[in-house]
C-alpha positions as CSV (number, residue, x, y, z in Angstrom):
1,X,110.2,161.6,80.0
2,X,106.9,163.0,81.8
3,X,103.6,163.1,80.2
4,X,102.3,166.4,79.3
5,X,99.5,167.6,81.7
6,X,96.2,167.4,79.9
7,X,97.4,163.9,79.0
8,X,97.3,163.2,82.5
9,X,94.5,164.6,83.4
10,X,92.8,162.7,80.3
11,X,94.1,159.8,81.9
12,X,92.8,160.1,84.6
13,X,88.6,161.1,83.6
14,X,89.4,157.4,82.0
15,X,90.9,156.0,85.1
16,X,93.7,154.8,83.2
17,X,97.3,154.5,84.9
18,X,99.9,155.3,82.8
19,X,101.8,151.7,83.6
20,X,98.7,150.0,81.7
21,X,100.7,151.1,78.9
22,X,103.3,149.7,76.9
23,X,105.4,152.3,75.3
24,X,108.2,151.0,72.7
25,X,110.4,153.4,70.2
26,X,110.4,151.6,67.1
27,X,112.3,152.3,63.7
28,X,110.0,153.7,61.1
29,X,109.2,153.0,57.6
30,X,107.9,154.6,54.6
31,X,109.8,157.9,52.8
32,X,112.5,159.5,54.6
33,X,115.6,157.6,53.7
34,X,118.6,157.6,56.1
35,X,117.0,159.5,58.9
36,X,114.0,157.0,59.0
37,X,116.2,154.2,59.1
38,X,118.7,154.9,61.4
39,X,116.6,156.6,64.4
40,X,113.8,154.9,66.6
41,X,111.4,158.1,66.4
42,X,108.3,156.2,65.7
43,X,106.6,155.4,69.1
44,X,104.2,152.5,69.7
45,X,101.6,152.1,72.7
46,X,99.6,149.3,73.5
47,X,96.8,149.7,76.5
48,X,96.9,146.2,77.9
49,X,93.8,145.8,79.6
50,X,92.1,146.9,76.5
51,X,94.6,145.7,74.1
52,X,94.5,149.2,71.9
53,X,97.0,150.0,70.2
54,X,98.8,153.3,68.4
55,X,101.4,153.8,66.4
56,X,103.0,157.1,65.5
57,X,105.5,158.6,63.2
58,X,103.9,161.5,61.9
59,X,106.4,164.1,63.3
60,X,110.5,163.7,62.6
61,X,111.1,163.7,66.4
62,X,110.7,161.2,69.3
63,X,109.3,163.4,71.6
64,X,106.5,164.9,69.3
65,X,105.4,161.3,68.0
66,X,105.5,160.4,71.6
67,X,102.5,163.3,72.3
68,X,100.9,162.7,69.6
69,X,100.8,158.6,70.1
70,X,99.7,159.2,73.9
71,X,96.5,162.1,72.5
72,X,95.8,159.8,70.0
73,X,95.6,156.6,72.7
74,X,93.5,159.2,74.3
75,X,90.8,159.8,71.7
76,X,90.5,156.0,70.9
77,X,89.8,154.6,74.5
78,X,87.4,157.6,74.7
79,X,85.5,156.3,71.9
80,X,85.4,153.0,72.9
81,X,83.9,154.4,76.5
82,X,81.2,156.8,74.4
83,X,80.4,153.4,71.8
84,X,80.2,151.1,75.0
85,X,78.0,154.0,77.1
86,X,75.8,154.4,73.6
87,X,75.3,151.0,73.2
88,X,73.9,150.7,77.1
89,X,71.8,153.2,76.5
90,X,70.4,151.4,72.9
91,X,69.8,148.6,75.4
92,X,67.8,149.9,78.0
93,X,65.8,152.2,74.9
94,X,64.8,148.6,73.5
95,X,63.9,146.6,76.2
96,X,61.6,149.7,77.8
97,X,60.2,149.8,74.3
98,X,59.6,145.7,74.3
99,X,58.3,145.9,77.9
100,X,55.8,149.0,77.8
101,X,52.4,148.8,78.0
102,X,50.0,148.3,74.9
103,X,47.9,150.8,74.1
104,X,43.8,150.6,74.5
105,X,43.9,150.5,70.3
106,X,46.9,147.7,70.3
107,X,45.3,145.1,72.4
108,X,41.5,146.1,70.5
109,X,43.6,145.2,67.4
110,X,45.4,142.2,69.1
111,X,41.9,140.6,70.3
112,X,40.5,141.4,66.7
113,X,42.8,139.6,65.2
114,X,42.7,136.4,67.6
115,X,38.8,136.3,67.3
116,X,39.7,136.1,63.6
117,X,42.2,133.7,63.8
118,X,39.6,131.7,65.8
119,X,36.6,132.0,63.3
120,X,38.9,130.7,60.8
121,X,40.6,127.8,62.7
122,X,36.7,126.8,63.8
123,X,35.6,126.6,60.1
124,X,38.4,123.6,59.7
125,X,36.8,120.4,60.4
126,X,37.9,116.6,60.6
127,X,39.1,115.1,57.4
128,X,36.1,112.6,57.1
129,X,33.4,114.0,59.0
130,X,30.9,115.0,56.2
């Protein structure tokens, strides 16, 4: 069975090959009584590289589930992309925020307060030296 087009082509914007994939049709469980037990409509795909995995039975036919199962593949590995991209970007926010310059008032504060620290580390004396 071929692959529906735009599943291709979202495929491919991921620069996934379909034979990354393991597809199995599975029996299903749940409601549904004879049908459910006897027929292996529910279809289950596992990106290997990635290790993500769908499983799909929402439809009473193979070759429905089987669209459904390889959008929904789809949409997760394209999450992970976005949450992996997002989280780069997170990175590079923080470190340019650590690694800016201080401001003329920041290092006037900063000096301030090691002056202080100073004053009040000078007023200590040796235990004994009265």
């Amino acid at each position: 069975m071929a692959l529906p087009p735009q599943i291709i082509g979202r495929l491919a914007s991921l620069g996934i090959r379909p034979g990354d994939v393991e597809e199995r049709f599975i029996r299903g469980g749940g409601p549904g009584g004879q049908k459910i037990n006897k027929t292996s409509s529910t279809v289950w795909l596992r990106h290997r590289p990635t290790g993500v995995e769908v499983r799909c039975q929402a439809e009473r036919f193979q070759s429905a589930n089987r669209e459904l199962a390889w959008a929904e593949l789809c949409a997760k590995l394209e999450q992970r992309r976005r949450a992996a991209a997002e989280a780069r970007k997170q990175e590079l926010a923080r470190e340019g925020r650590r690694t800016r310059q201080k401001s003329r008032g920041q290092k006037v504060r900063m000096i301030e307060s090691k002056k202080h620290r100073a004053r009040r580390k000078a007023d200590r004396g040796r235990v004994g030296e009265w």
